[in-house]
C-alpha positions as CSV (number, residue, x, y, z in Angstrom):
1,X,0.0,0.0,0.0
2,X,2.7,2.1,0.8
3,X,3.9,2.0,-2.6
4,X,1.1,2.9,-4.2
5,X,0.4,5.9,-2.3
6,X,4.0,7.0,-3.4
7,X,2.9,6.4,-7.0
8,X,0.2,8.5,-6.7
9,X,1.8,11.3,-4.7
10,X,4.6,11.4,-7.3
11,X,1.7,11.6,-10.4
12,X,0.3,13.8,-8.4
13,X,3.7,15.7,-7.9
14,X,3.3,16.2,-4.1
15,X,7.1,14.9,-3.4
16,X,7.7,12.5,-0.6
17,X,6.7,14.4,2.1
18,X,3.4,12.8,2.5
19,X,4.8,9.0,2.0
20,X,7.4,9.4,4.9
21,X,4.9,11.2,7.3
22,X,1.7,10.0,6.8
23,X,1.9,6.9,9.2
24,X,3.0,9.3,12.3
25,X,-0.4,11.2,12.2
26,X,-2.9,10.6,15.0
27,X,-6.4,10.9,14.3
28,X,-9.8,10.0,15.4
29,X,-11.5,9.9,12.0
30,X,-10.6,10.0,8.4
31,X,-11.3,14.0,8.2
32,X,-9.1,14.7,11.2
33,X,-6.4,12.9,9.8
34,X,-7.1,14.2,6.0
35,X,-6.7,17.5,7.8
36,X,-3.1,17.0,9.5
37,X,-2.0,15.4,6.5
38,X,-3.1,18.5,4.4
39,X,-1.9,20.9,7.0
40,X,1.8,19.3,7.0
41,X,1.9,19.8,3.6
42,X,1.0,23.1,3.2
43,X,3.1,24.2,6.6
44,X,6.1,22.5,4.4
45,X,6.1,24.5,1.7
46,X,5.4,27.4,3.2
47,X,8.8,26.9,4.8
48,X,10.6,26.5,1.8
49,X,9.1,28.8,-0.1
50,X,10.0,31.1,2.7
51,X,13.7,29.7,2.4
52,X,13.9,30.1,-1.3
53,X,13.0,33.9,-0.7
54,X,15.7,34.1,1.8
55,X,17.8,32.7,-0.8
56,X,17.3,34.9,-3.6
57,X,17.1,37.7,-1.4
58,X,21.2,37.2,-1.0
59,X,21.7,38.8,2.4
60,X,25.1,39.0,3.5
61,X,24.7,37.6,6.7
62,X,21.0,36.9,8.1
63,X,20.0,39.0,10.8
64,X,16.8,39.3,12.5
65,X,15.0,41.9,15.0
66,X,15.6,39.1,17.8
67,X,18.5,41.3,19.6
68,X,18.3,44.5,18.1
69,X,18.2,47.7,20.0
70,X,16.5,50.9,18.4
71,X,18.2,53.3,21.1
72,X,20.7,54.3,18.6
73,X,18.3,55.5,16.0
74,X,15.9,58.8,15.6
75,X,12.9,58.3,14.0
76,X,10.6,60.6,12.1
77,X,6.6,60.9,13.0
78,X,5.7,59.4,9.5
79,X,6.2,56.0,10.5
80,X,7.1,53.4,13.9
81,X,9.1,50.8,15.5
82,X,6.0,48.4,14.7
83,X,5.6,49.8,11.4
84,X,9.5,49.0,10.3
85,X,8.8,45.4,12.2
86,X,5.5,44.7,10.1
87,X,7.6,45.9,7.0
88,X,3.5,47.5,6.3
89,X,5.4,50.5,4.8
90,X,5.9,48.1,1.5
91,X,2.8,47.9,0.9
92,X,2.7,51.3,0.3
93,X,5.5,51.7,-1.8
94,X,7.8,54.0,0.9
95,X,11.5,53.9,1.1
96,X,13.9,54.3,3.9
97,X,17.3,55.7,3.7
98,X,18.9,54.8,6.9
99,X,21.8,57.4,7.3
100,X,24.8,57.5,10.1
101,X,28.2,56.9,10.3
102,X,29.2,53.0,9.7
103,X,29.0,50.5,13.0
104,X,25.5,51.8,14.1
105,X,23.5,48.7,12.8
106,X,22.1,50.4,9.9
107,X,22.6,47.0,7.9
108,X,21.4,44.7,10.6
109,X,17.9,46.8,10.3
110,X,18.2,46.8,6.8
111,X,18.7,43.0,6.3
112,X,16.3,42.4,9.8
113,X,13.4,44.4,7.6
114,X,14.6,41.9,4.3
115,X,14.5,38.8,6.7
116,X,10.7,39.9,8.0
117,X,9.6,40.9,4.3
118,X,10.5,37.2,2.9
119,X,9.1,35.4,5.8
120,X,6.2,37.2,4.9
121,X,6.4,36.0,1.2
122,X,7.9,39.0,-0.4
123,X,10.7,38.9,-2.8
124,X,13.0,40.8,-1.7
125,X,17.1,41.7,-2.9
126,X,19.9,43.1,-0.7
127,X,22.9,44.5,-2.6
128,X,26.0,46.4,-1.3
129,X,25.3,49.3,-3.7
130,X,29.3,49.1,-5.6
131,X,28.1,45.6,-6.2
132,X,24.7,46.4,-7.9
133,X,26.5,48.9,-10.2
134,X,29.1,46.5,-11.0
135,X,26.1,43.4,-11.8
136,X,24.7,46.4,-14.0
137,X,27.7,47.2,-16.0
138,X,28.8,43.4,-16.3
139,X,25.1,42.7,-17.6
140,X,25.3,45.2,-20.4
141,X,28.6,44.3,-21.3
142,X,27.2,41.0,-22.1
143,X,23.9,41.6,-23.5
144,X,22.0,40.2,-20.5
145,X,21.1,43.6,-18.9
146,X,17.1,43.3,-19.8
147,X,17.0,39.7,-18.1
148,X,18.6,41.2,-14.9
149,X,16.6,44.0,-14.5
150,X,13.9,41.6,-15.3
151,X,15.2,39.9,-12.1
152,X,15.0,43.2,-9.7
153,X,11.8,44.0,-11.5
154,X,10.2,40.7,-9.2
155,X,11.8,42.2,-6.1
156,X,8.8,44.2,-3.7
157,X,12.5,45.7,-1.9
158,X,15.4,46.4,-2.7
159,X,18.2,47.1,-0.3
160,X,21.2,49.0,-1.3
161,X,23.6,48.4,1.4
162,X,26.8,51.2,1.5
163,X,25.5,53.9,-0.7
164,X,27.5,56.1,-1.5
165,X,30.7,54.4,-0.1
166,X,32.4,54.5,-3.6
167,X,31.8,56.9,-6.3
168,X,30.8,55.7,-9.8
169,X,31.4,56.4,-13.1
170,X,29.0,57.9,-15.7
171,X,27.7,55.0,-17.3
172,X,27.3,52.7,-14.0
173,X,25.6,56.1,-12.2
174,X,23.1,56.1,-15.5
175,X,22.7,52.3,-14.5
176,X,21.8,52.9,-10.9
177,X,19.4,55.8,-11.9
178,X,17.5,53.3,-14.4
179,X,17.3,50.8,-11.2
180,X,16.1,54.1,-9.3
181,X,13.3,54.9,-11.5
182,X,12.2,51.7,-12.3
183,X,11.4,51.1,-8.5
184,X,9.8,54.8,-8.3
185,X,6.7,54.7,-6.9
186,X,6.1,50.8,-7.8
187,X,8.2,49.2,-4.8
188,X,10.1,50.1,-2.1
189,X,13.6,50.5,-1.4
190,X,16.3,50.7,1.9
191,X,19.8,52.5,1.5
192,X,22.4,53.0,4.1
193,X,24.6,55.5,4.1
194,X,26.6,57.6,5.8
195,X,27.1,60.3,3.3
196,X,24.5,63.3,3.6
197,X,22.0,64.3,0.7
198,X,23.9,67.8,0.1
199,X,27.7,65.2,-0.2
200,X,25.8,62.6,-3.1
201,X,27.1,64.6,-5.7
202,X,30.2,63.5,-5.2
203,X,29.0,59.3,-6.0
204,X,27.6,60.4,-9.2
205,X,28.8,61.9,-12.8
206,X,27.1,65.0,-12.4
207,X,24.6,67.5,-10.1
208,X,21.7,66.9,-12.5
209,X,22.0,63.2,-12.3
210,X,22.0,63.6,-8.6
211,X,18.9,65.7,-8.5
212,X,17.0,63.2,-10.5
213,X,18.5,60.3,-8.1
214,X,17.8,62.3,-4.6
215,X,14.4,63.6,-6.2
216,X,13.1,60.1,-7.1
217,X,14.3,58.6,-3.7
218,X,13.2,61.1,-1.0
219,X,10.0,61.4,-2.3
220,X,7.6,58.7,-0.4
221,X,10.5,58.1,2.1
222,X,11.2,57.9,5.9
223,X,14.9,59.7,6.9
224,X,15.7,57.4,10.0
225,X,19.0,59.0,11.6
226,X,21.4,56.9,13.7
227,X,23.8,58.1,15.9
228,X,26.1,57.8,19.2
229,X,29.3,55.1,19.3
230,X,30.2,52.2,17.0
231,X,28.9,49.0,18.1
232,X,31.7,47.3,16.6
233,X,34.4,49.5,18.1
234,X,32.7,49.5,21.5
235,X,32.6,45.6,21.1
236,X,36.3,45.5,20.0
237,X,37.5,47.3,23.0
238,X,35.4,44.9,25.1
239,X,37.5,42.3,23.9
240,X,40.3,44.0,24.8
241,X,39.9,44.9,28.1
């Protein structure tokens, strides 16, 4: 019996899941256990779909809201600690540019956000920004720049990790910009920086590139400000002593 209900699972394309489980359900009647059987099923791919997202999303290092502390951060009246936690503001297409000098866990919020937003079932993409330029200008150098941006085109966020921590040459800035106005107003992005709005001129080829980047990416978005000593210096000298 046992192999027939793998044969029909497998025309049925319901994997194996079901075959090595089924005979550890309890039940009392044949609905109770149709239920848990159906139930396990569904929980499982839920999970891996929920991995997979993680997957693509390509996070550096998975971090999570588990141990993070908001004391170092400042944020605006337009939106809440629950708000960033629920990642609701996605839903309304609204960016945040987290800004601060480096060691303030602007990342681990960004990629703690990224984390919530798959496990949510949104597809989501973290980049460090120098890397996303450099995808861009590899892709059109090989003629497969439509299928990437075909590929961020699925993403509901996009985090750019380190914006602003190189500066970039004309063609990979007009990249960026195409990125940037592609997600206007149709998903929702997360930078980090440390460089202020007035210093962004100094990333891109020229001021009126920048005024069409800053323009495109303030607009709809949440200025969270982080400041006070580096987490990673302060643990360092912790170490030490």
């Amino acid at each position: 019996m046992r192999e027939l209900i793998a044969k029909y699972c497998s025309t049925l394309k319901l994997g194996s899941r079901i075959v090595q489980n089924y005979p550890d359900i309890q039940a009392q009647t044949h609905e109770e256990f149709l239920a848990k059987l159906l139930a396990m099923e569904v929980e499982a791919r839920e999970r891996n779909r929920k991995n997979l997202l993680l997957k693509q999303a390509q996070f550096d290092v998975i971090k999570t809201f588990g141990n993070y502390r908001f004391e170092k951060m400042s944020i605006p009246n337009s939106i809440d600690i629950e708000t960033l936690k629920n990642t609701s503001f996605i839903d309304k297409k609204e960016n945040l540019i987290l800004y601060g000098p480096v060691g303030l866990g602007k990342t681990h919020l960004a990629t703690a956000i990224g984390v919530e937003a798959c496990n949510q079932g949104r597809h989501v993409r973290f980049f460090r920004t120098v890397s996303l330029v450099n995808q861009l200008l590899d892709a059109k150098a090989d003629c497969s720049l439509k299928r990437f941006l075909k590929q961020l085109d699925k993403a509901e966020l996009l985090i750019c990790d380190e914006w602003g921590f190189i500066p970039f040459e004309r063609e990979g800035s007009q990249l960026l910009f195409q990125v940037i106005s592609d997600c206007y107003e149709r998903k929702s992005m997360i930078i980090t920086t440390n460089l202020e709005f007035s210093k962004w001129n100094s990333i891109f080829y020229d001021d009126k590139l920048t005024s069409a980047i800053i323009d495109r990416i303030i607009h709809h978005s949440h200025l969270i400000v982080f400041d006070g000593p580096s987490d990673r210096l302060v643990n360092s000298l912790m170490r030490k002593q």
